[in-house]
N, CA, C and O atoms as a Tripos MOL2 file, in Angstrom:
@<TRIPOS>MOLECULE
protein
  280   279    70     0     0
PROTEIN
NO_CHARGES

@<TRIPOS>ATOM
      1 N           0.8170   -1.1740    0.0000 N.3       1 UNK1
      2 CA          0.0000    0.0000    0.0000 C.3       1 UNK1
      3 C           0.8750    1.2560    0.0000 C.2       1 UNK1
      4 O           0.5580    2.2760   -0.6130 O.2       1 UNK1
      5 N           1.9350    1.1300    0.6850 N.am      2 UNK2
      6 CA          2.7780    2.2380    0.7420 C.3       2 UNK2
      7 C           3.1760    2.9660   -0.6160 C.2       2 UNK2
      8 O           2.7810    4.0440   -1.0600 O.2       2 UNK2
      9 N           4.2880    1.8380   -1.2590 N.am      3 UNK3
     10 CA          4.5410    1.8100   -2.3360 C.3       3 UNK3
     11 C           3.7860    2.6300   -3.5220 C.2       3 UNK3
     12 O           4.1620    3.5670   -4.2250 O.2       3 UNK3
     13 N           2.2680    1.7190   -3.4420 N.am      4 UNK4
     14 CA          1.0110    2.8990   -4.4370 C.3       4 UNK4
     15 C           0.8580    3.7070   -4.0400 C.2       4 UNK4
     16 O           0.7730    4.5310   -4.9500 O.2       4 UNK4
     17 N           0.6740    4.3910   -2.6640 N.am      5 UNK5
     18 CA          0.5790    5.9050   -2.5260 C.3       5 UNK5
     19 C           1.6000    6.6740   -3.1440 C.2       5 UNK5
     20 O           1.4390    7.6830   -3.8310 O.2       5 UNK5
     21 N           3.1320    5.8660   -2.7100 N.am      6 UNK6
     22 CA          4.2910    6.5020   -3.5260 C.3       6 UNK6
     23 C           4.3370    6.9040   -4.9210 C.2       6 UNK6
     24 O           4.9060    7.8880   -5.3930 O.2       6 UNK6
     25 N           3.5120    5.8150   -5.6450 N.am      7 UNK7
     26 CA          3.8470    5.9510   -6.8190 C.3       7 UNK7
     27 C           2.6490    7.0590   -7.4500 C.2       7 UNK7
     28 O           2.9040    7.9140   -8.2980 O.2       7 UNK7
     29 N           1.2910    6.8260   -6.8260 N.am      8 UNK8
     30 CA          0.4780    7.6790   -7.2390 C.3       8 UNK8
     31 C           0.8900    9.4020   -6.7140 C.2       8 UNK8
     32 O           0.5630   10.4390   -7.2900 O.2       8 UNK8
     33 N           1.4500    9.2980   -5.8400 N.am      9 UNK9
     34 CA          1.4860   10.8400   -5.1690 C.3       9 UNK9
     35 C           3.0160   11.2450   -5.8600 C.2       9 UNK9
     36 O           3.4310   12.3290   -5.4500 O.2       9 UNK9
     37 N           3.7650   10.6620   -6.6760 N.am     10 UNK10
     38 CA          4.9720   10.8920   -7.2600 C.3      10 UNK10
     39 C           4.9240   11.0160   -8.9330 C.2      10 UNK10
     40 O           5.7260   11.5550   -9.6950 O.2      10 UNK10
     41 N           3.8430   10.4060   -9.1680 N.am     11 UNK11
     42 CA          3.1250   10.7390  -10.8000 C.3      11 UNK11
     43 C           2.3540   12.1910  -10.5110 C.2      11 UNK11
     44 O           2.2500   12.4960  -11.6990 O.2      11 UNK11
     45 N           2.0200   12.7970  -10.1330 N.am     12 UNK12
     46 CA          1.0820   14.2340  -10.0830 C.3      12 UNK12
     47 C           2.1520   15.2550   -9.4970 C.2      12 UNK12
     48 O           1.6880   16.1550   -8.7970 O.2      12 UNK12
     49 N           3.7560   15.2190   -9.7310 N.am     13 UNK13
     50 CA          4.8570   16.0550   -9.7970 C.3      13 UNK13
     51 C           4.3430   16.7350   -7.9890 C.2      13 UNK13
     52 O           3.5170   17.5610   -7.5990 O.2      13 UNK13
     53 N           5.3300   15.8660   -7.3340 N.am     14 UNK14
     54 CA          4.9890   16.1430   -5.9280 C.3      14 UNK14
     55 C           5.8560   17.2420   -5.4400 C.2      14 UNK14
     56 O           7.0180   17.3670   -5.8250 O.2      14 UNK14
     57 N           5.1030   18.2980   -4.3150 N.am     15 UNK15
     58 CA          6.0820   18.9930   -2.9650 C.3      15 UNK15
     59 C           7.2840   18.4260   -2.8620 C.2      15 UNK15
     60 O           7.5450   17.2960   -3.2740 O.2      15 UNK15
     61 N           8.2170   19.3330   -2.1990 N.am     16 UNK16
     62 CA          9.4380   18.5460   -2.0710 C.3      16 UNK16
     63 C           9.2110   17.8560   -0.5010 C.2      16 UNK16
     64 O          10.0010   17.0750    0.0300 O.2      16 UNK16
     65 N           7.8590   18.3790    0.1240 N.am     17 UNK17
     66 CA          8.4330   18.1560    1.4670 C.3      17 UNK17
     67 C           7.5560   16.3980    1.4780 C.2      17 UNK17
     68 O           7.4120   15.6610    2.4540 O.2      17 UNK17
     69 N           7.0400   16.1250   -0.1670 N.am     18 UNK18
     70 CA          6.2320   14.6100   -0.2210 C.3      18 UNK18
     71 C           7.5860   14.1390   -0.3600 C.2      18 UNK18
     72 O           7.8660   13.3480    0.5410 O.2      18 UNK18
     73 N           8.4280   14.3250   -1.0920 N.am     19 UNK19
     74 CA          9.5230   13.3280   -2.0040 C.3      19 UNK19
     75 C          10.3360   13.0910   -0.4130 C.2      19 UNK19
     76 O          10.8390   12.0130   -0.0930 O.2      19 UNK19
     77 N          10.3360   14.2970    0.4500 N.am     20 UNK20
     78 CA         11.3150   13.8310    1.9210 C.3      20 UNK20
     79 C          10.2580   13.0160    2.8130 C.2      20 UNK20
     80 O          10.4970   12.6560    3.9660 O.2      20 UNK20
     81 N           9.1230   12.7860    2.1670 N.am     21 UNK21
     82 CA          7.9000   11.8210    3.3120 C.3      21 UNK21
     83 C           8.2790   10.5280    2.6520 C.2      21 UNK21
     84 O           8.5680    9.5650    3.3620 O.2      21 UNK21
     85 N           8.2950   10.4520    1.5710 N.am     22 UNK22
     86 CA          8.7000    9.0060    0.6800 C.3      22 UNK22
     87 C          10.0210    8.6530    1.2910 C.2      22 UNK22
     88 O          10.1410    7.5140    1.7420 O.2      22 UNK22
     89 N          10.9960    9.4600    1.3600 N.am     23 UNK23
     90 CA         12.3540    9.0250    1.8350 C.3      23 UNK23
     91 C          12.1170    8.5660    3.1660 C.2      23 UNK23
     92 O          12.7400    7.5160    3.3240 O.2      23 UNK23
     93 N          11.5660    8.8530    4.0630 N.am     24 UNK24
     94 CA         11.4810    8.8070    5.2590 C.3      24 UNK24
     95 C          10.6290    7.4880    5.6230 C.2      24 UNK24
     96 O          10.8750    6.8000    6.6140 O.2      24 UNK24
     97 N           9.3770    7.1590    4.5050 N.am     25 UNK25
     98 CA          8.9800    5.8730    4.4040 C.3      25 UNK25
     99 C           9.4980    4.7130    4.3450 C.2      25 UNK25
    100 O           9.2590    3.5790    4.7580 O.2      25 UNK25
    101 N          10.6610    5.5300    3.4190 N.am     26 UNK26
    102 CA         11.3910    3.9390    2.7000 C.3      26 UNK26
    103 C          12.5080    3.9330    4.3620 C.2      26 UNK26
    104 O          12.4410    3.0110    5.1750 O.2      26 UNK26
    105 N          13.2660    4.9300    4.4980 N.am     27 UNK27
    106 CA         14.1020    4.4250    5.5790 C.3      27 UNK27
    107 C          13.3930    4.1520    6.7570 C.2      27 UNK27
    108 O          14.1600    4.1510    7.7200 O.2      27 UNK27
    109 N          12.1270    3.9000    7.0830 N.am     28 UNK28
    110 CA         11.4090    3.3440    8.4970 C.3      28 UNK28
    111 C          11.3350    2.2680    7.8160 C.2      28 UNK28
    112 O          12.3250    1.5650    8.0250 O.2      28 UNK28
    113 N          10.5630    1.7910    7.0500 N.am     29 UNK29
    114 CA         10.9500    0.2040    6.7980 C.3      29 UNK29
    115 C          11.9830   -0.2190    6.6570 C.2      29 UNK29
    116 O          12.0780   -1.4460    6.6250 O.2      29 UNK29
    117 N          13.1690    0.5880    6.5180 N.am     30 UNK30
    118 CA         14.8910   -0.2800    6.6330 C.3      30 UNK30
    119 C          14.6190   -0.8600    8.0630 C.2      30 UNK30
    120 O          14.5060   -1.9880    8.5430 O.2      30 UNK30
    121 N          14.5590    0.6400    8.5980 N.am     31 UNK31
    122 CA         14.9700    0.4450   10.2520 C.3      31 UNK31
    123 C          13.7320   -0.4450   10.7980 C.2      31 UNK31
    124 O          14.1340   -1.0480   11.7930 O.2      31 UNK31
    125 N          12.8060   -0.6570   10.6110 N.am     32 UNK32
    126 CA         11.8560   -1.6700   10.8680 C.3      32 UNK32
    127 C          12.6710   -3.3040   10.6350 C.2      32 UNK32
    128 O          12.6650   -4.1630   11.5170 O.2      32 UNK32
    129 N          13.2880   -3.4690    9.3740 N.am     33 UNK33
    130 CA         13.3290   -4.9450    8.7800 C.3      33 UNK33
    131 C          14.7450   -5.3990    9.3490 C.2      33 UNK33
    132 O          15.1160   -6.5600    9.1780 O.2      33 UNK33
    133 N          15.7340   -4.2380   10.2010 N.am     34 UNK34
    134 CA         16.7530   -4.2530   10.2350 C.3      34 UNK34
    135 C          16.7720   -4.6370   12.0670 C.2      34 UNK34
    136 O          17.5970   -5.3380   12.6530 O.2      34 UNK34
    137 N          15.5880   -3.9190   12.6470 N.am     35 UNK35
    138 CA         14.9890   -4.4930   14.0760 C.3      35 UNK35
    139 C          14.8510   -5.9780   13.9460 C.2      35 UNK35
    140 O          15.4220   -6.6950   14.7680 O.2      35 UNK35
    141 N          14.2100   -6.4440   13.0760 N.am     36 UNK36
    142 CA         14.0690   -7.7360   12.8660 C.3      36 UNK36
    143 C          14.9460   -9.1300   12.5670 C.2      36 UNK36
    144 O          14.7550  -10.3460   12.5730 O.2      36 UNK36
    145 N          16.0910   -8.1270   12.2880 N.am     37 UNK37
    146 CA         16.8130   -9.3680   11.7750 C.3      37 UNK37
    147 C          18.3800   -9.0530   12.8440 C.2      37 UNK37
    148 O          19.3680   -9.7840   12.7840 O.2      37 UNK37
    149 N          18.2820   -7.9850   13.6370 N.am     38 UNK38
    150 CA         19.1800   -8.1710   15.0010 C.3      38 UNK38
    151 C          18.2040   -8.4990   16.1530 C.2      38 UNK38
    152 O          18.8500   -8.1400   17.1370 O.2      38 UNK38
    153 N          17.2920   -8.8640   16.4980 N.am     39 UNK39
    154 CA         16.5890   -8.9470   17.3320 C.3      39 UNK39
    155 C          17.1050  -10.4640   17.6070 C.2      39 UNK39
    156 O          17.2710  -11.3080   16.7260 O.2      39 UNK39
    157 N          17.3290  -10.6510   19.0160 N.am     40 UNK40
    158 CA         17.8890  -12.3110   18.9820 C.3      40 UNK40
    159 C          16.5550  -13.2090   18.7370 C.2      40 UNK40
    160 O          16.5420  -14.2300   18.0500 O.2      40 UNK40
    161 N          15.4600  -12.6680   19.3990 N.am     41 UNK41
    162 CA         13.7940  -13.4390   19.6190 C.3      41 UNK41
    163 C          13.1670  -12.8390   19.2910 C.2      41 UNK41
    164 O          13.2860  -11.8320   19.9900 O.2      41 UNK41
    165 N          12.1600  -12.6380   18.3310 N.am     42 UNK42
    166 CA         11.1910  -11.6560   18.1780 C.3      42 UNK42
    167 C           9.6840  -11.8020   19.2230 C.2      42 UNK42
    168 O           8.5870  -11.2960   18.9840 O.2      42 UNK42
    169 N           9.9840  -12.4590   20.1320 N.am     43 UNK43
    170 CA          8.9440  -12.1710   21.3250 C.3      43 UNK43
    171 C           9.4010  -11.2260   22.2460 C.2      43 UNK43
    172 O           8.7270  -10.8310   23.1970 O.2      43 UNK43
    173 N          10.5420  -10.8530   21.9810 N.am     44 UNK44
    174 CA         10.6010   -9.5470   22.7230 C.3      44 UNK44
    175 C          11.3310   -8.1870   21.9960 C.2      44 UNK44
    176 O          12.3540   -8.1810   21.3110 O.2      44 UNK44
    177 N          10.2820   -6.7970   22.4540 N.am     45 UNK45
    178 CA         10.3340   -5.8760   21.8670 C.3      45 UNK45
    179 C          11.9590   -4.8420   21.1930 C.2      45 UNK45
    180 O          12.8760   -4.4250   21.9010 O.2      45 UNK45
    181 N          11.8810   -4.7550   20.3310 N.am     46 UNK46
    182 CA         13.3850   -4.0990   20.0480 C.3      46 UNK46
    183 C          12.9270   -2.6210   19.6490 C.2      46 UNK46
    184 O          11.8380   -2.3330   19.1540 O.2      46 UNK46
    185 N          14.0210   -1.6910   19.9760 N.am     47 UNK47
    186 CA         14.0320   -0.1140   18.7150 C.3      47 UNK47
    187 C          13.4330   -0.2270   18.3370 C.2      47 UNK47
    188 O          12.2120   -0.0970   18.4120 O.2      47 UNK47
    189 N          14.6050   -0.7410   17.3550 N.am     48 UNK48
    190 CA         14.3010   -0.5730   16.1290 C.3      48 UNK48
    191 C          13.4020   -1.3100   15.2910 C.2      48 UNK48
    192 O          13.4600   -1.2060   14.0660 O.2      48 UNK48
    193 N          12.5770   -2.0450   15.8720 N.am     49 UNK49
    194 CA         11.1850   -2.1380   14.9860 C.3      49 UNK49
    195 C          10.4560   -1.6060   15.2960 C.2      49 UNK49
    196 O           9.5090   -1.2640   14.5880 O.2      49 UNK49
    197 N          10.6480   -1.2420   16.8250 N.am     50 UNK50
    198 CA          9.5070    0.0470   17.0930 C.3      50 UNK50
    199 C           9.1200    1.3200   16.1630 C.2      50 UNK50
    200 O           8.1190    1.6080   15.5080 O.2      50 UNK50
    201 N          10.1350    1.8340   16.3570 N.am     51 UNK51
    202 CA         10.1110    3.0770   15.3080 C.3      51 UNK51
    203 C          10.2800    2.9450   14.1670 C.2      51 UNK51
    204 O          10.1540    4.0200   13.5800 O.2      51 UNK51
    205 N          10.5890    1.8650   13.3280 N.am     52 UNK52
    206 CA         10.4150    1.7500   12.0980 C.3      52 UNK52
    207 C           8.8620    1.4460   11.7470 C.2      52 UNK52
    208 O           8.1960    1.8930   10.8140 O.2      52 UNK52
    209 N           8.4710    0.5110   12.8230 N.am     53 UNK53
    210 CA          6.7240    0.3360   12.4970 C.3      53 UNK53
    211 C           6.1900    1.4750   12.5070 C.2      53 UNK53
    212 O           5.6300    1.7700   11.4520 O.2      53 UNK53
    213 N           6.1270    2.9240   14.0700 N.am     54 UNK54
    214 CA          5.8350    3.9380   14.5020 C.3      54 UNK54
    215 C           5.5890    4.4150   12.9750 C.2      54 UNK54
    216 O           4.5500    4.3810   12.3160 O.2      54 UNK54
    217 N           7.3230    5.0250   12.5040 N.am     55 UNK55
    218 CA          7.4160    5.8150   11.4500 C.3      55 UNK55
    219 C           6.6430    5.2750   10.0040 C.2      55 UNK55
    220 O           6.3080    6.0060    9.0720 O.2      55 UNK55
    221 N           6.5040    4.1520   10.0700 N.am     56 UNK56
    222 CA          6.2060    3.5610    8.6790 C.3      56 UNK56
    223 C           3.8860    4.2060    8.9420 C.2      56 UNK56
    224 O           3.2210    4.7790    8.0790 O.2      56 UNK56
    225 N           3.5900    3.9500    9.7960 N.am     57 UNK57
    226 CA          2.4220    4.2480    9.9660 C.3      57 UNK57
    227 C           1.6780    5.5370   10.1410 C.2      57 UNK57
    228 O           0.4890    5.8490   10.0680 O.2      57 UNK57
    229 N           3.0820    6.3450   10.4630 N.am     58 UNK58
    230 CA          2.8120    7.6560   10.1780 C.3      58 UNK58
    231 C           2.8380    8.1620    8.9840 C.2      58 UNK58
    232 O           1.8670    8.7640    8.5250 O.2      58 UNK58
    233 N           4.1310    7.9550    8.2190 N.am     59 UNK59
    234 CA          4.1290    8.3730    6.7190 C.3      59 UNK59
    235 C           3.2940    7.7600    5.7110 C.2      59 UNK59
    236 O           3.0280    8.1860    4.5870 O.2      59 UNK59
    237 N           2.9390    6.7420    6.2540 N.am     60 UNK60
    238 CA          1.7590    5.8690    5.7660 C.3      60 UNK60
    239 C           0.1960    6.9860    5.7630 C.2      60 UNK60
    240 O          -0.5720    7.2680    4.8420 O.2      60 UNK60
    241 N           0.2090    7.3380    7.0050 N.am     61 UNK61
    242 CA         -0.9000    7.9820    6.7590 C.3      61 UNK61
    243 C          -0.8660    9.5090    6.3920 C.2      61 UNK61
    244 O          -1.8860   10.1800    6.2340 O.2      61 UNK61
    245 N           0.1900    9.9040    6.2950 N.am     62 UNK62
    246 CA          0.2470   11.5700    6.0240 C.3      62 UNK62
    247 C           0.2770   11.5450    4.4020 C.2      62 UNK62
    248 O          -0.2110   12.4150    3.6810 O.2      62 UNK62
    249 N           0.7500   10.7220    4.1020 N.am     63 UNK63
    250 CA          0.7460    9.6070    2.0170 C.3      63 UNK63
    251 C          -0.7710    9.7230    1.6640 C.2      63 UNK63
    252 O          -1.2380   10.1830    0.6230 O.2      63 UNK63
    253 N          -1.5020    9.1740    2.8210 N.am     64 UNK64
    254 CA         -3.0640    8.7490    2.1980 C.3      64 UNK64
    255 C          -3.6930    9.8590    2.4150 C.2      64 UNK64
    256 O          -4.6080    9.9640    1.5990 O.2      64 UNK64
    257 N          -3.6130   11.2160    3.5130 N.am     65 UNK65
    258 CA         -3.8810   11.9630    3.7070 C.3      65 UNK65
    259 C          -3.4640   13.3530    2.2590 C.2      65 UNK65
    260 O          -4.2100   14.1610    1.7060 O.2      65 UNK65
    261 N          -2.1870   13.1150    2.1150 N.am     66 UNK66
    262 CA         -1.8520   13.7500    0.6960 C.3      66 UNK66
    263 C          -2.3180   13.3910   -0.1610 C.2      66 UNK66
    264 O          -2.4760   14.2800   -0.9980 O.2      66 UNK66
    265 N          -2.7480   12.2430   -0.5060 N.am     67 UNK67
    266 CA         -3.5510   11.3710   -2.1100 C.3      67 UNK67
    267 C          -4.7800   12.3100   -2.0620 C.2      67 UNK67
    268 O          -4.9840   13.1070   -2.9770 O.2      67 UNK67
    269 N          -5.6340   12.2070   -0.9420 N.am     68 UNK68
    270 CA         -7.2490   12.4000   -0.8610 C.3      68 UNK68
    271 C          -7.1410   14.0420   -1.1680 C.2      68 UNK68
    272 O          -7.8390   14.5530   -2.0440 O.2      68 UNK68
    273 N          -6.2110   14.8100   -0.3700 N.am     69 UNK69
    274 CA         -5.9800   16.4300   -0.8390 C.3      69 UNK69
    275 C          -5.7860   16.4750   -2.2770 C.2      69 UNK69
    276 O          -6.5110   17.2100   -2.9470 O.2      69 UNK69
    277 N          -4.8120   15.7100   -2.8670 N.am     70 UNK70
    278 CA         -4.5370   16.8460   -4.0950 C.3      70 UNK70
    279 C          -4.9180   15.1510   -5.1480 C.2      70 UNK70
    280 O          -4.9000   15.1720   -6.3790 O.2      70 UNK70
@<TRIPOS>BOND
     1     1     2 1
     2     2     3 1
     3     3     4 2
     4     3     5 am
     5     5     6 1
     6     6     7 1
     7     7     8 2
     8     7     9 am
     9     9    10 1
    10    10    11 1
    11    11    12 2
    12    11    13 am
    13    13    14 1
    14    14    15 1
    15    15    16 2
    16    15    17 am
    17    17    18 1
    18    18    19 1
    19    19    20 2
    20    19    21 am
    21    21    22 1
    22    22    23 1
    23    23    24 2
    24    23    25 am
    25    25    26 1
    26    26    27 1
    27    27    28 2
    28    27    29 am
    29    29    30 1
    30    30    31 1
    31    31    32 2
    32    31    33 am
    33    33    34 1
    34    34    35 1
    35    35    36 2
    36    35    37 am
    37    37    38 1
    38    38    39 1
    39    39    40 2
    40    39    41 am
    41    41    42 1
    42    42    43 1
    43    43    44 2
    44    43    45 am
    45    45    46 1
    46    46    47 1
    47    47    48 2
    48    47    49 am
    49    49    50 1
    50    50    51 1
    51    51    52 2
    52    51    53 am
    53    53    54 1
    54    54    55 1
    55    55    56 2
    56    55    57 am
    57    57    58 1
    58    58    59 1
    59    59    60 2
    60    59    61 am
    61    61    62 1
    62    62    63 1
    63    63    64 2
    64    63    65 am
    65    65    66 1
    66    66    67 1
    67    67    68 2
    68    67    69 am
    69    69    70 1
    70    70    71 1
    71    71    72 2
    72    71    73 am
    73    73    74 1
    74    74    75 1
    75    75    76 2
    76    75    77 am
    77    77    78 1
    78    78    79 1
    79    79    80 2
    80    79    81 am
    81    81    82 1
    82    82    83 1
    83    83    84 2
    84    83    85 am
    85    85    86 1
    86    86    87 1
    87    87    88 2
    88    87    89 am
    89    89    90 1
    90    90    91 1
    91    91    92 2
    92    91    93 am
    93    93    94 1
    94    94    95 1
    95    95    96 2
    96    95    97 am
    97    97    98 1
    98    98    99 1
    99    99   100 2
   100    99   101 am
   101   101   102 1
   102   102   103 1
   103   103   104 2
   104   103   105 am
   105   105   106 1
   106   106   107 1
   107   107   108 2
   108   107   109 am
   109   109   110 1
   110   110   111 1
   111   111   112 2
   112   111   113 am
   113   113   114 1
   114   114   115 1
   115   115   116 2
   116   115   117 am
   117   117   118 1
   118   118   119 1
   119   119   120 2
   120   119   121 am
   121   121   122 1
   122   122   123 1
   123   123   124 2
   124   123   125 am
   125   125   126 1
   126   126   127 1
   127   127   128 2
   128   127   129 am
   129   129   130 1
   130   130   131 1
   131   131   132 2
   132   131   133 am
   133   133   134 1
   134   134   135 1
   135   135   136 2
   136   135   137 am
   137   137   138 1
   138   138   139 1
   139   139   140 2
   140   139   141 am
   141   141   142 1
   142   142   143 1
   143   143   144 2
   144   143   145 am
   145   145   146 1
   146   146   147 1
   147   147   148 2
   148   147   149 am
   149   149   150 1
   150   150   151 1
   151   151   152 2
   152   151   153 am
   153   153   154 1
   154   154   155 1
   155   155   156 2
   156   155   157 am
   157   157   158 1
   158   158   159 1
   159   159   160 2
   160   159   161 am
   161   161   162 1
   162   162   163 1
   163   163   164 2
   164   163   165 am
   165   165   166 1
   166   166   167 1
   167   167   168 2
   168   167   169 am
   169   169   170 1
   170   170   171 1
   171   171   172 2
   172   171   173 am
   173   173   174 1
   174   174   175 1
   175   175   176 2
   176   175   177 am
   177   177   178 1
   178   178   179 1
   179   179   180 2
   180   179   181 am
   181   181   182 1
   182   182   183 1
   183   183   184 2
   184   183   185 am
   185   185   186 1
   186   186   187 1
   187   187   188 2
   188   187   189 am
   189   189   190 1
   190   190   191 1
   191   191   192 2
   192   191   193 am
   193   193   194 1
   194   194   195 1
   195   195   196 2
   196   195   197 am
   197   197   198 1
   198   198   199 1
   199   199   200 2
   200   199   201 am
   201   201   202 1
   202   202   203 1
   203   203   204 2
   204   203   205 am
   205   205   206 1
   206   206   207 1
   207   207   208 2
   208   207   209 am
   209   209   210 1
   210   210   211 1
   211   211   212 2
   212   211   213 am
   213   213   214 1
   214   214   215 1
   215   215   216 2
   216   215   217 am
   217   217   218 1
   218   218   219 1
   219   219   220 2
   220   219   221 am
   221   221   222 1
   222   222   223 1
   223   223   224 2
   224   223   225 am
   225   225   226 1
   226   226   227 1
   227   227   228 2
   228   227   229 am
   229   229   230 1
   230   230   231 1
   231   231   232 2
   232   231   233 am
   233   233   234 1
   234   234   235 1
   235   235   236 2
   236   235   237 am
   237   237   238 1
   238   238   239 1
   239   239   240 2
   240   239   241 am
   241   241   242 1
   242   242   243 1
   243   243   244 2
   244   243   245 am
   245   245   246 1
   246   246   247 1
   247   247   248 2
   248   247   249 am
   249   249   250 1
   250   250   251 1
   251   251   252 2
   252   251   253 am
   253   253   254 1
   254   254   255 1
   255   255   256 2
   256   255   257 am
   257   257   258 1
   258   258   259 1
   259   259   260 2
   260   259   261 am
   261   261   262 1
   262   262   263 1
   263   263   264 2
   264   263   265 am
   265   265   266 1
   266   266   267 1
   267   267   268 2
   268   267   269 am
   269   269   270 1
   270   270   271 1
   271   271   272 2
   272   271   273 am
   273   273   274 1
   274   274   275 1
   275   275   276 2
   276   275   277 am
   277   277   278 1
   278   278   279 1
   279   279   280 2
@<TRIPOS>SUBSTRUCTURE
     1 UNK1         2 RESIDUE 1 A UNK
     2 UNK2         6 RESIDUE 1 A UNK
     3 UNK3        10 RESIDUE 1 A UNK
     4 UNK4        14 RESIDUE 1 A UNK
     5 UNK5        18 RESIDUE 1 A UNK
     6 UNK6        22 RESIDUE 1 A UNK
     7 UNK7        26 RESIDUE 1 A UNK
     8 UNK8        30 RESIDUE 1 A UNK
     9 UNK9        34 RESIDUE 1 A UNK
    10 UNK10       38 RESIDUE 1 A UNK
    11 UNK11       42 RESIDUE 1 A UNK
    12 UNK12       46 RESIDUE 1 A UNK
    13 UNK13       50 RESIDUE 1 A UNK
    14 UNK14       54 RESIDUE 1 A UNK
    15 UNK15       58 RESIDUE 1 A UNK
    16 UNK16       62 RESIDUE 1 A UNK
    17 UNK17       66 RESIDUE 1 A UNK
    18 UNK18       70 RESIDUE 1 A UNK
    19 UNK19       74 RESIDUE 1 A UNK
    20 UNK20       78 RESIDUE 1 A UNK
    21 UNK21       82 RESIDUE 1 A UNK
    22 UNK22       86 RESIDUE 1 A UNK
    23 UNK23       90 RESIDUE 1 A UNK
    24 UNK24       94 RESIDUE 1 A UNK
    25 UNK25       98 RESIDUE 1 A UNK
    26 UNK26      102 RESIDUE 1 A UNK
    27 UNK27      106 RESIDUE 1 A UNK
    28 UNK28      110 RESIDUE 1 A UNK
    29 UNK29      114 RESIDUE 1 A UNK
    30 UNK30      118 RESIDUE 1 A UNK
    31 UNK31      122 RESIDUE 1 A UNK
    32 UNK32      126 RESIDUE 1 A UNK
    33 UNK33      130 RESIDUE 1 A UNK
    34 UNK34      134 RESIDUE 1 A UNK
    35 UNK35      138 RESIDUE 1 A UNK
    36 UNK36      142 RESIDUE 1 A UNK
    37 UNK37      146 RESIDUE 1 A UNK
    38 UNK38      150 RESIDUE 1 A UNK
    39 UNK39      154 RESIDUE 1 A UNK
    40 UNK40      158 RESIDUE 1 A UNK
    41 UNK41      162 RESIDUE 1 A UNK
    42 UNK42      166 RESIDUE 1 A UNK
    43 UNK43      170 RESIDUE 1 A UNK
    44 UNK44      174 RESIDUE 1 A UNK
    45 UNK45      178 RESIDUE 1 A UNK
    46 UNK46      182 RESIDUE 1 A UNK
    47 UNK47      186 RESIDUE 1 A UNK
    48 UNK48      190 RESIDUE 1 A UNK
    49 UNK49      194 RESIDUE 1 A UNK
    50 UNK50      198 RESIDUE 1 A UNK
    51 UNK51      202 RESIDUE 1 A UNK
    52 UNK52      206 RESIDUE 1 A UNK
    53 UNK53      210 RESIDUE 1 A UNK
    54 UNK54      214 RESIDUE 1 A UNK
    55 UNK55      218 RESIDUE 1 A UNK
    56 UNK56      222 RESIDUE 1 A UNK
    57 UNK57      226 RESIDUE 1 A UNK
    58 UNK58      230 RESIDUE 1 A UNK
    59 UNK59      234 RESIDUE 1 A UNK
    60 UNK60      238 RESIDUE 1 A UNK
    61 UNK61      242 RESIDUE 1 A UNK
    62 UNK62      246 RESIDUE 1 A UNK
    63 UNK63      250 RESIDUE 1 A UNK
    64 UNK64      254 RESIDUE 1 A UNK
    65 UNK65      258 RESIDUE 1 A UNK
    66 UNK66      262 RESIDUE 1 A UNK
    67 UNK67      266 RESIDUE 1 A UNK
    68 UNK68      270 RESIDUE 1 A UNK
    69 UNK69      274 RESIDUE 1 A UNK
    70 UNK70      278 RESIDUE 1 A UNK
């Protein structure tokens, strides 16, 4: 879902401050997938998937919130 907001909100010649929300998307899912794969157990909570999930759900919605505006 991310991804299509990206791509739809990047076809209609976006703000610069969308193209730094896209960047910021893509690096919370680094830091999300990167929690995941230093985490010794994933039954217990790390960072860095915290805030990569956090961030990914925010830019997630400020994306869908930009689609429906313009």
């Amino acid at each position: 879902m991310l991804a299509i907001l990206i791509l739809l909100i990047g076809a209609r010649n976006p703000a610069p401050w969308m193209v730094w929300t896209f960047v910021a998307a893509t690096l919370f899912r680094y830091l999300h997938a990167a929690g995941m794969l230093v985490c010794p157990s994933l039954d217990q909570p790390h960072p860095l998937r915290f805030v990569g999930a956090l961030g990914t759900y925010v830019t997630g919605l400020v994306l869908a919130v930009a689609a429906f505006i313009r």
